[in-house]
N, C-alpha and C positions, 0 to 999 in steps of 0.2 A: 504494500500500500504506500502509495506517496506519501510521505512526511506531512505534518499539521503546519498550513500556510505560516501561521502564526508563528513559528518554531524559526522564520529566517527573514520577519519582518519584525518591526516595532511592536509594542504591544496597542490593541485598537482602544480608545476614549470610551467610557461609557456614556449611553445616553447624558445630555448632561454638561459635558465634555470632565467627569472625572476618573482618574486612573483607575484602576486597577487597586484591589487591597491589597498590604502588605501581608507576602506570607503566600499569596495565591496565584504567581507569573503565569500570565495569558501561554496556553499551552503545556505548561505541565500540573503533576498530580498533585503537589500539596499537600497539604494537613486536612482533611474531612471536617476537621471541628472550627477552621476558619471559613469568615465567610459565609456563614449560615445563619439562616434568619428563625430564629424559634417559632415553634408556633403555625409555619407555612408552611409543610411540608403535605405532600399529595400523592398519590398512589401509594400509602401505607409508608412513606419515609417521614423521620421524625423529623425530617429539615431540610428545607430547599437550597440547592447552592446556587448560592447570588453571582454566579461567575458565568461562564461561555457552556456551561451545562445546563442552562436555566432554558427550558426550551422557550417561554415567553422572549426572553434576549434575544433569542437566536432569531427567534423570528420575527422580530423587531428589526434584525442585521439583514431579513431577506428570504432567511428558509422556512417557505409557506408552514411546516411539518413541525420546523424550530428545531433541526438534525444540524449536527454539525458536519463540517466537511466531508469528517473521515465519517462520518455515519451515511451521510447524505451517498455519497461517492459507492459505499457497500450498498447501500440499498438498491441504484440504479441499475449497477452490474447485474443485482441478483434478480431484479424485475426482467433485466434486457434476456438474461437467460434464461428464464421461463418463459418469456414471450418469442425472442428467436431462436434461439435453439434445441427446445422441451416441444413449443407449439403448442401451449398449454390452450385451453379456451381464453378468450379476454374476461371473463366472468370469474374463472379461476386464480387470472395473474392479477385481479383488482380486490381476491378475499388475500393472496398471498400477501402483497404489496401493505393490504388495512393491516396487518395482523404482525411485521416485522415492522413498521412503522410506528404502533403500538409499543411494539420492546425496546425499539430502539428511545422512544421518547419517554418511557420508563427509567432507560438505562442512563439517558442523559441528567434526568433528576436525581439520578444516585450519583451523580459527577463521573460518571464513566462516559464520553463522548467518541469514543475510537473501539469498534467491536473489536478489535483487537486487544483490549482489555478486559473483554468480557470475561467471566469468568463462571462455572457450572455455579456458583450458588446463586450469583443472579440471577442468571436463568431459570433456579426454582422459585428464586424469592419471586418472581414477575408469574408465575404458574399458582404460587399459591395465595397472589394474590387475587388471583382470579376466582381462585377457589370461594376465600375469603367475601368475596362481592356475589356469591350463589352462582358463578357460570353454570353452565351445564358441564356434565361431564365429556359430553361429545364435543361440546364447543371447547373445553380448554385440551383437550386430545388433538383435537385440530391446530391448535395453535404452537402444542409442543412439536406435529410432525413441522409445520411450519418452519418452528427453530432451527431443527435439524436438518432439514434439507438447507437452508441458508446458511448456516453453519460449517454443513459437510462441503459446499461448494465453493464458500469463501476462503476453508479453509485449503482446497485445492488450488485456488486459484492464488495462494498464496496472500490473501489480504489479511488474513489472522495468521497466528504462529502454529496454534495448536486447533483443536475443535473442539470447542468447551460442551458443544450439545451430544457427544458423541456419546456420552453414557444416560443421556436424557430419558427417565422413563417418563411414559405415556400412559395416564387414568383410564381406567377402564370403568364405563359405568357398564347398568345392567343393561343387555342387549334388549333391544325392543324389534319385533316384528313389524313389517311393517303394513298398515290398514290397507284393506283389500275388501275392493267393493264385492258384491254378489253379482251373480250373474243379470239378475232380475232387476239390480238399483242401475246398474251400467244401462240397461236397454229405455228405464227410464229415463234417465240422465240423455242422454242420445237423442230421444225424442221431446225434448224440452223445446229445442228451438222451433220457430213455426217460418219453411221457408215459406216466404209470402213478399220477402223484399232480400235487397240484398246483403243486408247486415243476419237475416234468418239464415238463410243463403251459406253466407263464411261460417255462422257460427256449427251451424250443422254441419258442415266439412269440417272445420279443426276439429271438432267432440268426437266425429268420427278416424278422423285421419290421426288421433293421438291415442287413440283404444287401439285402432287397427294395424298402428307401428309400436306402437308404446315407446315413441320417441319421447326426449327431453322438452319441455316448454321452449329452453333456449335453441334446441336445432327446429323446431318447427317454425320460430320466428325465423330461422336463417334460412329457409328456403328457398328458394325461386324457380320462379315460372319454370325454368329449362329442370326444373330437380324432378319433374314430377312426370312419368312414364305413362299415359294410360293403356297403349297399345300392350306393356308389360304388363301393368299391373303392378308397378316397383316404384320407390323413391329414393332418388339419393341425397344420403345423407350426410352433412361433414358436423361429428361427434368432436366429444375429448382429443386434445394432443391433433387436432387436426388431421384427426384418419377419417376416410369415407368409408362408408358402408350404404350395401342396398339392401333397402327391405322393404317385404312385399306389403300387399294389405287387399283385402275381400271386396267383395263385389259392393254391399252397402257402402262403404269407403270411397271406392271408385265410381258409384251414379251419386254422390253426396259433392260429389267433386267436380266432375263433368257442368253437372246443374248449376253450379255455383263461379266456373270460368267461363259458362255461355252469357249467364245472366245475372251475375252477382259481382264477378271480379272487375267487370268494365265499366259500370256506374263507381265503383269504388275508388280508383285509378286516382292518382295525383290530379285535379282539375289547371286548367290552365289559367283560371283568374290568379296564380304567384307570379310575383313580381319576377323578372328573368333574373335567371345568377348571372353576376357579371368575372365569376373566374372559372378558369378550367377546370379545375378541382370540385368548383361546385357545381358544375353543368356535372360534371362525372358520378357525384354522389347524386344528382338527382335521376340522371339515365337506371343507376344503378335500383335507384329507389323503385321506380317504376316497374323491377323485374322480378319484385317481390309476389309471393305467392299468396300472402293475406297483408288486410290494407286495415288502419281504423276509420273509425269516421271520419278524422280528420286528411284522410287519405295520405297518411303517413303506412311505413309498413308497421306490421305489428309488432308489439313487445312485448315480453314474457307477462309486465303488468296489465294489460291489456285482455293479455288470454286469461289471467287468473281474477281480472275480476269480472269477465265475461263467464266463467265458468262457475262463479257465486253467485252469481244471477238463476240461474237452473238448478243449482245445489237443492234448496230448499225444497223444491217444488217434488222434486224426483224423489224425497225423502234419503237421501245422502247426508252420512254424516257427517258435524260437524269439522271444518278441517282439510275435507277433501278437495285437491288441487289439483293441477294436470299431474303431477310424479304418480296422485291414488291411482290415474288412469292406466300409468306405465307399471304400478306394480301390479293394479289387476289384472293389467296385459301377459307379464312372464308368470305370473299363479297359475291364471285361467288357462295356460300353453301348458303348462306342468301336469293340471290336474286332467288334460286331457288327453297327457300321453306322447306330449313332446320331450323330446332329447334335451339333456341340459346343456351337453356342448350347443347344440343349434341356438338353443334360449339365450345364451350365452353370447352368440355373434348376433342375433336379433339385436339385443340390444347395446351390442358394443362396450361390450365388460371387459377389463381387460385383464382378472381375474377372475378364474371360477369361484370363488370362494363367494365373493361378490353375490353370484348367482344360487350359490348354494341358500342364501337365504329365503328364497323361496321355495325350497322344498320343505325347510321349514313350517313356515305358512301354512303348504297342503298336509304336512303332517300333523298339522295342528288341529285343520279342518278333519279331517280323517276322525282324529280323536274321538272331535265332538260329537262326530256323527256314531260311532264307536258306541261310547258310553251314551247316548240317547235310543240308541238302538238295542243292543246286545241285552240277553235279561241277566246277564253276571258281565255286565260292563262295570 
């Protein structure tokens, strides 16, 4: 990692125009106990340091986040390789990005400013503090794989000395199955929308085209026009890590669809009363827009928020439990393939897992169901 700018210039004025306290030279470590304002202290620290770890300072000096250099600098790296060279989703590298931005402006209130200083007990002290604030178990599990993968790459990349997350365990709370409609609540659901205009129209095709792929909300919104086969009968699709996959889907799916790009997708369309873009860039994003395979009202294409509050709309009526969203649709899609005698490797490339174990979770499910029906049935269940 590059040296701390500060380390071969002056030291910078504080707001103010006054020095620096005695005891605390701009850039290096100092005494903990100077410098601290009692009393102030946040995210479980008994005291804020009033110096260039102060993330309000810092971002008073410029960094939106309030990161220093050396923090700033690792962060970017570790974003730029998850987004160019992972190929993560952008939804993925904007939870990775919130959640190492997090530690780091944690770490900067503990006067550690350079993860190169980091060290394993911070990185529990910032876990249990989470704990401490009721996260969820799955949420701060998420946020230690996070550590670690940023960690293990920095430290490859030579910007830390060692890799302090590298013996980082990870909470395990209790596994939870996950909600799966009935056969009987999905065909209601489905039939909620009334095509009769063209917002009936889309919504009837995505209800159906997200049971019949058990695609993600976010690849459904990434669709376009040219994704969608009907002479196959297939969609393609670009998943996680930016792999495609085609997957098929049934005839309801396919006349839900047809219906809805004769006479629903074209009233929907960007209208021409927008003002023209006057750069390339934006004529290009607007071509692009156009090629979108669902539109909102605003004739914009659609967004994951979009489809989930469109599909709360119907929830109720269909008598769907509370909670369920397009993902209830995609786990009732791999159960319902399960319980009817599909292969789990297939289930498996269906939905673009990129481990089985993943998938294993819905057999699960069916054996849960199985149970119940089990012990309801059987007279020595």
């Amino acid at each position: 990692m590059t040296d701390h700018p500060a380390q071969s210039t002056p030291p910078k004025l504080r707001p103010g125009g006054k020095p620096p306290r005695p005891g605390r030279e701009h850039g290096k470590p100092g005494s903990r106990t100077q410098g601290v304002q009692p009393g102030s202290g946040s995210e479980g620290e008994p005291g804020r340091l009033a110096d260039e770890g102060d993330p309000a300072l810092l971002a008073s000096q410029g960094d939106p986040d309030g990161l220093g250099p050396a923090a700033r600098h690792g962060l970017e790296v570790f974003v730029a390789h998850l987004r160019d060279e992972r190929g993560l989703s952008a939804n993925t590298v904007v939870a990775y990005r919130r959640d190492m931005t997090q530690f780091l402006q944690f770490a900067g209130r503990a006067g550690v400013t350079d993860p190169a200083q980091v060290d394993p007990l911070l990185l529990r002290r910032f876990l249990a503090l989470q704990r401490t604030r009721g996260l969820a178990a799955a949420s701060i599990a998420r946020k230690a794989t996070v550590l670690r993968t940023a960690f293990r790459f920095l430290a490859r990349r030579g910007l830390v000395p060692d890799d302090p997350a590298a013996g980082l365990g990870v909470p395990r709370g209790p596994k939870r199955l996950p909600v799966v409609l009935k056969p009987l609540q999905v065909d209601r659901l489905l039939a909620g929308p009334d095509p009769v205009d063209p917002v009936g129209l889309r919504d009837r095709a995505v209800l159906e085209l997200l049971y019949a792929t058990g695609i993600r909300v976010g690849e459904l919104c990434g669709l376009r026009l040219g994704d969608v086969d009907l002479a196959a009968d297939t969609v393609l699709v670009l998943g996680k890590g930016a792999k495609q996959r085609i997957v098929p889907f049934g005839e309801p799916a396919r006349a839900a669809l047809l219906e809805y790009l004769i006479n629903g997708r074209v009233a929907m369309l960007p209208g021409t009363d927008r003002p023209p873009s006057s750069t390339p860039a934006s004529k290009r994003d607007a071509a692009a827009d156009r090629e979108a395979l669902f539109f909102n009202r605003r004739g914009r294409p659609m967004t994951q928020r979009d489809v989930r509050g469109m599909l709360e709309r119907y929830r109720a009526a269909a008598g769907a439990p509370v909670g369920t969203s397009p993902h209830t649709l995609r786990h009732s899609y791999a159960t319902h393939l399960l319980e009817g005698g599909a292969d789990l490797r297939a289930v498996q490339e269906l939905l673009g897992h990129v481990a089985l174990t993943t998938t294993q979770t819905y057999t699960h499910v069916s054996n849960e169901r199985l149970r119940r029906v089990y012990e309801q049935a059987h007279p020595r269940a």
